[in-house]
N, C-alpha and C positions, 0 to 999 in steps of 0.2 A: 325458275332455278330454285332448287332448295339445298341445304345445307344437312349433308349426315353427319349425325351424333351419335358415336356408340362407343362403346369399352370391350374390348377385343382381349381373349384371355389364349394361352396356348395351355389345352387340357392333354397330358404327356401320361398321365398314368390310366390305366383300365379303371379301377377301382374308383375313383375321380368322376370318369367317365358317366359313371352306372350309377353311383350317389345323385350326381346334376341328373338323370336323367328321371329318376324319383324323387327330386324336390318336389313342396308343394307350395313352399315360400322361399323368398330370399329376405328376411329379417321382419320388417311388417309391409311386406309388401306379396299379395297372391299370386302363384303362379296359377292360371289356367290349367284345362286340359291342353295336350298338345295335339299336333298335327304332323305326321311326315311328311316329306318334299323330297321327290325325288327332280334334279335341276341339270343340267350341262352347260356348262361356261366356254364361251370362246371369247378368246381377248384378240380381238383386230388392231393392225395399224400398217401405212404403208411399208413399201421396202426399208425405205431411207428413215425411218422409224419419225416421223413428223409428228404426230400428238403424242409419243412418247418424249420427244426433246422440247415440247411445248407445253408438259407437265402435266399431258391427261392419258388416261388409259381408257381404251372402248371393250364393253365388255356387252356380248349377244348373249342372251341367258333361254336356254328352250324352256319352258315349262308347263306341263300337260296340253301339249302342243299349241303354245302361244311364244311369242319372240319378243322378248323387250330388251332393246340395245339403252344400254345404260355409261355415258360418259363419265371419270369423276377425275377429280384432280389427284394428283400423287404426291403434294406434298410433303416433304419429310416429315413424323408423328412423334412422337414424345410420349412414353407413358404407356396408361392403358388406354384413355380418352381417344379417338381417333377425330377431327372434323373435315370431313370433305365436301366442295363442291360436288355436285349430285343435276345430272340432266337425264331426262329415260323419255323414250317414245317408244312404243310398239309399233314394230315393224310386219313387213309379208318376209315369208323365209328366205334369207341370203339376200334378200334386195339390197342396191348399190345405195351409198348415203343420198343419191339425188332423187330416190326413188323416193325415201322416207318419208311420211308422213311432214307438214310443215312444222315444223318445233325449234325450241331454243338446242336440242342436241342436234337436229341436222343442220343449222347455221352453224354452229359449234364448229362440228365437223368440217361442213366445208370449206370452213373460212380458213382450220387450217391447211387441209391438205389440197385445195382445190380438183385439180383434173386427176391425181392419183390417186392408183386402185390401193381398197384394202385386202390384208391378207391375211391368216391366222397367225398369229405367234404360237399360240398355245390352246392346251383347255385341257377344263376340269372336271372331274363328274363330284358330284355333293350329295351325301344324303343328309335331310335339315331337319330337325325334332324342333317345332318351331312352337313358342308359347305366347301369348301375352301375358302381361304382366302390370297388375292391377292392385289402384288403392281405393276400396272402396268403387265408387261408380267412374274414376279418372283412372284411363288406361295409359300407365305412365311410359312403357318402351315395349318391344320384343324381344323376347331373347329365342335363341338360336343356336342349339347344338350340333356342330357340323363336324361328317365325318368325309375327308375331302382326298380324292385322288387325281392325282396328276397324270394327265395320259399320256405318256412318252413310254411307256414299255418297262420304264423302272421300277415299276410298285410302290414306287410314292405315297405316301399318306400321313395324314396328321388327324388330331382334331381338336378344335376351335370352336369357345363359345363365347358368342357378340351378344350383344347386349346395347339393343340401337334404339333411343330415346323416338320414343309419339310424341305427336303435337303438343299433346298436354301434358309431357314431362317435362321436369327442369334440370338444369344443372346440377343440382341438390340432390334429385331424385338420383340420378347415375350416378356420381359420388357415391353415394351412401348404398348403395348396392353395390358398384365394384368394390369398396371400402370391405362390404358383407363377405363377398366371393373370396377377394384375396385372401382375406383373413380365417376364414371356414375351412377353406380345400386348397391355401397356400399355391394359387394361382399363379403363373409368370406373365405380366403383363405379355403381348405381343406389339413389337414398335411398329412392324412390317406388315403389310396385307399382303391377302394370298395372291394376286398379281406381282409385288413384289416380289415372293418365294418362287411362282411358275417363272418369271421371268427371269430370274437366278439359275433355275432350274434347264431353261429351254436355251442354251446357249450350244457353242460346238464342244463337241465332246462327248455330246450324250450315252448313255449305251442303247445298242440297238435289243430292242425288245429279246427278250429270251426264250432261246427255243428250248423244248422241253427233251429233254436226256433220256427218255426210258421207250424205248421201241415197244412195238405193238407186240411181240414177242416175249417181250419179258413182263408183261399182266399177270401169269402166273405166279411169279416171283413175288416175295417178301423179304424186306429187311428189319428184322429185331433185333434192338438194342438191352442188353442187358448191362446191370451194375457187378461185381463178382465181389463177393466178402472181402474184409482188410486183410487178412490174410494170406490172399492171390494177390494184393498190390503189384508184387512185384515181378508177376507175370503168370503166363498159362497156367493150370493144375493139369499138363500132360499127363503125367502118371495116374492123375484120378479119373482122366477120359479113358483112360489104358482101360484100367479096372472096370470100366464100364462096357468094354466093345469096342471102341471107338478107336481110331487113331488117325493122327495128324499129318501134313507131307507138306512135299515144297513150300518149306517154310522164303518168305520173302520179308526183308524188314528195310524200316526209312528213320529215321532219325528228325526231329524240328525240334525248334524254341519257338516260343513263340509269347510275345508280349501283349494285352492288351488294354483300349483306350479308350476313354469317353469324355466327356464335357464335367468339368465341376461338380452342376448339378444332375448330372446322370440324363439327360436330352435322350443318348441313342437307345438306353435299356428302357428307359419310359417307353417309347416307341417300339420295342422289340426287334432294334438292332444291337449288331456287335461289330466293333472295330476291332480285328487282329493284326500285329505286323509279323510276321514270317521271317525271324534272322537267315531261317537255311533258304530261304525260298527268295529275301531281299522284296517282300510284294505284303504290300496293303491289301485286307480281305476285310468286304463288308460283307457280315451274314443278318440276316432275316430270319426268326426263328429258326433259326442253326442253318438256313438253307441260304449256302454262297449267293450274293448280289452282284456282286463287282470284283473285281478284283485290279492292278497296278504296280506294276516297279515301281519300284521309287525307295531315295532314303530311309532311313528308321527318323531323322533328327524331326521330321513335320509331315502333319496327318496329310494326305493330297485334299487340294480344295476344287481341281479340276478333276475331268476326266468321269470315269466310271464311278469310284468311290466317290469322287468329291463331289461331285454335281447333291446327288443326295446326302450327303452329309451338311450341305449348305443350304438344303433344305431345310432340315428340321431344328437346327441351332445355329443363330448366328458366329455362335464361337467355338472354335477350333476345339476338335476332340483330343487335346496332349495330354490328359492324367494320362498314365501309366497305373492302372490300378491292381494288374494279376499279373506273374510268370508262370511260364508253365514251361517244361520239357515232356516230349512223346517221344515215346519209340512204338512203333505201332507195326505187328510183326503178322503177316497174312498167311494163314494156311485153308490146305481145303481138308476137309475132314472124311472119312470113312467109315462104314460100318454099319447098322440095321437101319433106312430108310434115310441113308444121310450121304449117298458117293457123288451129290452133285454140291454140296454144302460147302462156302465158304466162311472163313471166318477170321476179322480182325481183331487180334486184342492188341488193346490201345493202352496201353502205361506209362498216367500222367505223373509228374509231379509239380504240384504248386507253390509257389514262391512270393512272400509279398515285394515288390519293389522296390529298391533301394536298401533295404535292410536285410539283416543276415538273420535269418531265422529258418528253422530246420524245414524240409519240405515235406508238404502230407501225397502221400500218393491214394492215386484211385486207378483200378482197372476197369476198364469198359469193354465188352466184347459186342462187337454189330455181329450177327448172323447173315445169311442172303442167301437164298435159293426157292426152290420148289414149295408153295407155301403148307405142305401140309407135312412135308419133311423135315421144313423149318419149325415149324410149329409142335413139332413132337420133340426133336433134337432141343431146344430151348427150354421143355416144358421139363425133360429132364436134368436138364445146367440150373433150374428153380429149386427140382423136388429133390436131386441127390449132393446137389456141390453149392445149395443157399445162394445160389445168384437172383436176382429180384432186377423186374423193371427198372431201367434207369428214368427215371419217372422227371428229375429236375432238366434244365439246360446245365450244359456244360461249365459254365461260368458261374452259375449261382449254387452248382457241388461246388466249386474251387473254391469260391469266396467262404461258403460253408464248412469247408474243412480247416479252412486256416480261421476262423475266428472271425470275420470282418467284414463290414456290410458291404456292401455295392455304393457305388455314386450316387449322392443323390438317394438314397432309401428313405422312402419315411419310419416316422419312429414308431417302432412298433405298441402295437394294443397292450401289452401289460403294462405300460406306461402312463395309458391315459386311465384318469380319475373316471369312477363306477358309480350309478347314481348311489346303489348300497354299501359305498366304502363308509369306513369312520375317517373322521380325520387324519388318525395317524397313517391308515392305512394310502391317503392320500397323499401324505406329506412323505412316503416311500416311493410312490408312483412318482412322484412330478419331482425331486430330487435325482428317482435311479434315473427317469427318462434324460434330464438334463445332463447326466453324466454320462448318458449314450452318445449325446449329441457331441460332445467333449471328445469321448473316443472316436468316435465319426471322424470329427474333423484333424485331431492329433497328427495324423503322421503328412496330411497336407502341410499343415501349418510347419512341420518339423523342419519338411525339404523345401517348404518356401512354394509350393506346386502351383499355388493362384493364391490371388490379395483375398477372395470368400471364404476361404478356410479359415484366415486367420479373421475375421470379419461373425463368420458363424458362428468360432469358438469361443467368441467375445460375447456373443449375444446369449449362450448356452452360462455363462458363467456369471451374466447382469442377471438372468433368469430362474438361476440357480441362489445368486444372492439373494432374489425380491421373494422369493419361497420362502430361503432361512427366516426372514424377515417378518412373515406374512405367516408363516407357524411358528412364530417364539413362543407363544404360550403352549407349543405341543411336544417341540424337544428340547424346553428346557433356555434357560439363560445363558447357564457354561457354556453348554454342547454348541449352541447357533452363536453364540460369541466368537469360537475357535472357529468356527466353518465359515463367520462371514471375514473374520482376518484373513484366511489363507483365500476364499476368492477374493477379496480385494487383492490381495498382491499380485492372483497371477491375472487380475483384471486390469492393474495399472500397466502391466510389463504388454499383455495383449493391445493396449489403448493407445502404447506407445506406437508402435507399429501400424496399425489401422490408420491411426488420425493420417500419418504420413504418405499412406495409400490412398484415402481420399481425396489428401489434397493434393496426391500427384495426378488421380484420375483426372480432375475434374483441370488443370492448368490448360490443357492441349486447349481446349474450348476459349479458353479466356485469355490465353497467347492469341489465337486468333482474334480476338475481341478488341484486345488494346495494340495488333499491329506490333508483335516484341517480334526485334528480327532475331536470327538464329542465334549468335552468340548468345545474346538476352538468355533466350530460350536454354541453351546449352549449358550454359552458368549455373541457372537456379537448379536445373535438371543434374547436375554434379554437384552441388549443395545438397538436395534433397538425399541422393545416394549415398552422401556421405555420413548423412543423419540415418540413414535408413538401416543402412549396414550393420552397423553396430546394434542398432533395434531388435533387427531380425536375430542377428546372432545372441543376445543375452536372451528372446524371448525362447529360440531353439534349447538353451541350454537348462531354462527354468522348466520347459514342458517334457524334457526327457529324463529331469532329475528324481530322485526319492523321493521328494517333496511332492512334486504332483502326483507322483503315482500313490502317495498318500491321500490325497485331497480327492481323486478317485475314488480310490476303495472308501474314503468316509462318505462320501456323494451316498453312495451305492449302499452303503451299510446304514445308512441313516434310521433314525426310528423314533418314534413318539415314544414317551418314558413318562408324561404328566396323565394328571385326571383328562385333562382335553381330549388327550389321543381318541378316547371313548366316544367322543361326539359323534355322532353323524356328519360326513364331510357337506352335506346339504345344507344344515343350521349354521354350522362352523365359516363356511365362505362368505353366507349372506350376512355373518354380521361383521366377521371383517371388511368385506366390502364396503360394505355402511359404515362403518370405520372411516375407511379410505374416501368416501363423499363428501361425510362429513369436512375430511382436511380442504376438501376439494371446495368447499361451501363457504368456507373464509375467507376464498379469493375471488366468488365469479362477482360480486357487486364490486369490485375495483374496476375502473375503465381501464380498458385497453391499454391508452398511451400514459397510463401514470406506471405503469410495470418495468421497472429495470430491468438490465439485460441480465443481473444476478437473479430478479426475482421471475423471470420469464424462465432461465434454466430450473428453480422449483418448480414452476408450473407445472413444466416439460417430466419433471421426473415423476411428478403427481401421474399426470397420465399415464407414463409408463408402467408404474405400478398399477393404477388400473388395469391397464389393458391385458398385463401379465395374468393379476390373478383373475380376470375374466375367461382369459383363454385357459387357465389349469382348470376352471370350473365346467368352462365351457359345457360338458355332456350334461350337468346336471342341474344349469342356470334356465334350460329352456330357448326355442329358438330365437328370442329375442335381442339373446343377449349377444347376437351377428351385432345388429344395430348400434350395438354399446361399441363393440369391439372397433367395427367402421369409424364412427366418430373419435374413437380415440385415437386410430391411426392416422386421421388425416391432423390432428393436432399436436400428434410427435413428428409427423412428416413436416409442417412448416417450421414449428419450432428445431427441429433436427438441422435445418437445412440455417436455421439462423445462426444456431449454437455451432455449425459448423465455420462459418464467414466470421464469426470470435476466432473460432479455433486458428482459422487459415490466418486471420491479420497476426496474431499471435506467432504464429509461423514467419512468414515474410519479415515481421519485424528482427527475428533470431537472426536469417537468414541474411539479413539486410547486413546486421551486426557483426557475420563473420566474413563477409566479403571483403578482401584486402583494399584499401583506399583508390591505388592505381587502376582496379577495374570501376572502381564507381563514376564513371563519367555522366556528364549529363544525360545526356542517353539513357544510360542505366538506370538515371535516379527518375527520368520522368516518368521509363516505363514501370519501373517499383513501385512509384506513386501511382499509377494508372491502374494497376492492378491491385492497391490496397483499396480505389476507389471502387473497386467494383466489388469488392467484398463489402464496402457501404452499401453498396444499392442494393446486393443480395439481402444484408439487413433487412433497410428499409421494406424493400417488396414482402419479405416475408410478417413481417411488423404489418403490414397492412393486410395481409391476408390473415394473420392470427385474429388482428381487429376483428374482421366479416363473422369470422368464427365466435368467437367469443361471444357475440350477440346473442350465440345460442348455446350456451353453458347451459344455461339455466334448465334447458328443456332436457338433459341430458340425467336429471334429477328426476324427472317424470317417468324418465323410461325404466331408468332405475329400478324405482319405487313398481312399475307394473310386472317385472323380472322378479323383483324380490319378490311380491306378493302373490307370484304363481308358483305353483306348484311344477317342482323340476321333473324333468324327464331327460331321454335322450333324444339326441339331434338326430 
């Protein structure tokens, strides 16, 4: 029996994708050359599902015509870290478990299921970009780029990169490489394995495979999509077809609204889907590069989790697609067209108008004409709608003109490249990049945060303006005393007003867990859960009212408007970071010869902010510090990760005890006060445990001085 070790990442964007796939390090550790693997997964278990309610999944894997059945535990996962029990024998093809080879997986097997047969659940096809991954002559894991389809007919896919410890890796080693990846290419751990995903997936409901819509007949056919100047928004240019020959007939038209939805962090457009719901139509539509998957009735109030849509939708993100991030109204009016090489030609034009959610803002219209007919008739008639009436390929997806015409990114977007620091900026030029970028992320998150949409808006927006402070901070010598004076007051205000609210979303997320933990029965349960709401309310709403004010819309435009005005600006932003940085070591060097447990909880929160500022101005420099400075960044994260998690268990006792204090006496019964007690004790242990994990750390401060010094003393480039 052996034990899998690996760190499991969900890689959602293209871009993403094709960077990992041209690594040749992940911090100081080499990547190999790689290998492709083309694999097929079938996961077996009886009818009555016995090794799945006995906590194992069996999975046959073909590979260049070899079969190794591979047992492993399902335990629930945390993180990115994944550990499982792990058994494998190779088998002869399809053979029953009694056939098998003698091993610890066919005892396994038959001990649970005895005399009953296995059957398929599911399976998967993988193609695997497989590397190892080496330090020096110790080959410390594999990693593993996989690009993974579900065979049920739905076109399923994701892709996922593991990252699963060799014998002679350590715990240390994986750490610090996932620490690297998250932080590089802003990773999303994945808690689930792809058995758990097929098996979400493989349930009733499925859609049956899709048959293909275009007869053997219509091969000559083509349909072009055209965009037609602002102009035509507002509908055909009949009279300029007139003018040209042409003319239009049995006009036919349809009318929709239609809303659409994704995940916080944008899950389905990562993946090159779209969730639409269809007011006129009352029906949930998932498209796949514009090309319809599914389709369901159902309410507007909740995305469907079953059925057609749902099944894949529960695929690719655990959590429900409810932003609401685009409106749109169509009227989309069909004619067929007449006139030199065109009496078979149809043609819809489609006039949208886009609308953001929730707010009242005027609509941007676009018209869109598809073509479809005879393709050479089509292709003349269209080339003309180019060269005489400025129609042009509609070259984007549907949704990303909308979001383009109204001003306003997508879910989930990363920040764009004029944002990040250039190895040949000057300073100042940098302290405009990582300011404006930080102010993008502000407006990102703004109108989330406004209508309350998810607890990450308000959560990101926070983190965008701690980010924005440690910049002011970290170029005071480039804009000046005044200038960063004003701009760090007004982030702090709307960083206290933000802090407010978060802390309380924290520590409502995390209660359900630790209700369960100390046995609080419901009332218990219901009481603090209507304290909390009551704190939270008022949060929400003074925080809504500060981010919709002049005030912030000030603290914007100065984000954005920012500028070096000193001798520094001139610097090179390369010399300029590495001596701030050494700067920021140095603070960092007056604490690491303190032991551990002599650090108060006052002075473990400086710690914690030390590192944060590290880690901040590491990642603005990021492009021009060289790939090492992954490694810095890792280490820093997992030292604001324990300390985060401690400065929270302050936070939350801090809470409870408020919370305690506003509770009318007549509910305080004993009852009440022991389970109050039971759960201030367990924000102790969270202490402690993290107090001891910070210890382990700490041991190796020191080395983090070294890597330092080998960062600074290379010459930058980009990653």
């Amino acid at each position: 029996m052996s034990t899998e070790i690996e760190a499991k990442f969900l890689v959602s964007q293209h871009e993403a994708y094709e960077r990992l796939r041209e690594l040749t390090s992940v911090g100081r550790y080499l990547l190999l050359e790689g290998e492709t693997e083309l694999v097929r997964d079938v996961y077996l278990d009886t009818a009555d599902r016995a090794l799945l309610s006995a906590g194992y999944a069996c999975r046959r894997r073909l590979k260049e015509g070899t079969n190794v059945v591979t047992v492993k535990s399902v335990a629930p996962q945390r993180g990115a870290v994944h550990r499982r029990e792990e058994l494998e024998v190779t088998v002869p093809h399809d053979a029953a478990p009694g056939s098998w080879p003698a091993s610890e997986a066919r005892e396994k097997v038959l001990g649970l299921i005895g005399e009953r047969a296995l059957e398929e659940l599911f399976s998967l096809e993988q193609t695997r970009f497989v590397r190892q991954v080496r330090e020096g002559d110790r080959q410390v894991a594999f990693a593993s780029l996989d690009e993974v389809h579900l065979e049920d007919g739905s076109g399923r896919r994701w892709c996922e990169l593991e990252v699963e410890l060799a014998p002679a890796g350590t715990d240390e080693d994986l750490e610090e490489i996932a620490g690297w990846l998250r932080s590089t290419f802003d990773l999303r751990p994945v808690s689930g394995s792809k058995f758990e995903r097929g098996l979400d997936a493989a349930g009733p409901g499925r859609p049956a495979r899709p048959r293909s819509r275009q007869s053997p007949a219509a091969s000559a056919e083509t349909s072009i999509l055209l965009e037609a100047p602002d102009d035509f928004a507002s509908g055909l240019p009949i009279d300029a077809l007139a003018s040209m020959g042409y003319r239009v007939t049995s006009p036919r038209q349809r009318a929709e609204q239609v809303t659409w939805f994704d995940t916080h962090d944008g899950a389905l457009r990562a993946r090159g889907f779209t969730l639409a719901y269809s007011r006129s139509a009352g029906a949930w539509r998932l498209f796949h590069r514009e090309q319809l998957s599914a389709e369901e009735i159902g309410p507007p109030s909740t995305p469907p989790r079953e059925g057609g849509p749902g099944w894949t939708l529960h695929s690719i993100s655990p959590d429900s697609p409810d932003i609401a991030f685009l409106d749109a109204g169509l009227v989309e009016t069909e004619y067929r067209v007449g006139g030199f090489a065109a009496q078979k030609l149809l043609l819809r034009a489609q006039s949208w108008a886009f609308t953001v959610p929730r707010e009242e803002s005027p609509p941007r219209s676009l018209l869109r004409l598809a073509v479809s007919g005879p393709s050479t008739a089509n292709t003349y008639f269209c080339a003309l709608l180019q060269a005489r009436l400025g129609c042009r390929p509609a070259r984007d997806d549907l949704v990303e003109r909308g979001l383009s015409l109204l001003g306003i990114p997508a879910p989930g977007a990363a920040l764009p490249s004029e944002f990040r620091v250039r190895p040949d900026d000057t300073a100042g030029r940098a302290f405009e990049r990582i300011l404006g970028g930080e102010a993008w992320k502000m407006r990102a998150n703004l109108r989330g945060a406004v209508h309350d949409l998810h607890p990450e808006y308000v959560h990101d927006l926070r983190v965008a303006a701690r980010r924005a402070r440690s910049a002011v901070r970290l170029f005071s010598v480039v804009s000046g005393t005044e200038a960063g004076g004003a701009l760090t007051e007004e982030l702090a205000w709307i960083a206290r007003l933000l802090g407010a609210a978060r802390d309380l979303d924290v520590f409502s997320a995390r209660l359900d867990e630790q209700f369960d933990r100390v046995e609080a029965d419901p009332e218990f349960r219901e009481t603090i859960r209507e304290r909390l709401r009551a704190r939270r309310t008022p949060a929400v709403a003074r925080l809504a009212e500060a981010l919709r004010s002049e005030r912030f819309s000030s603290l914007l435009h100065r984000l954005e408007s920012s500028s070096g005005s000193s001798e520094a600006a001139g610097e090179p932003a390369v010399h300029f970071c590495r001596r701030r940085i050494q700067k920021a070591f140095t603070k960092l060097e007056l604490w690491i010869d303190r032991p551990a447990d002599t650090l108060s909880g006052s002075e473990l929160h400086r710690v914690r902010i030390l590192f944060k500022r590290l880690r901040y101005a590491c990642e603005f420099f990021r492009p021009v510090l060289g790939s090492d400075a992954g490694r810095l960044i890792g280490s820093f994260v997992g030292f604001q990760d324990c300390l985060g998690l401690h400065q929270d268990a302050v936070t939350c006792l801090h809470m409870l005890g408020g919370v305690l204090a506003e509770t009318p006496g007549e509910i305080r019964s004993e009852r009440f006060l022991i389970t109050m007690g039971a759960l201030q004790q367990v924000q102790r242990g969270i202490q402690a445990d993290q107090r001891a994990v910070f210890a382990e750390r700490w041991e190796t401060a020191r080395e983090l001085l070294d890597v330092w010094k080998k960062v600074r003393d290379t010459r930058g480039g980009t990653v």
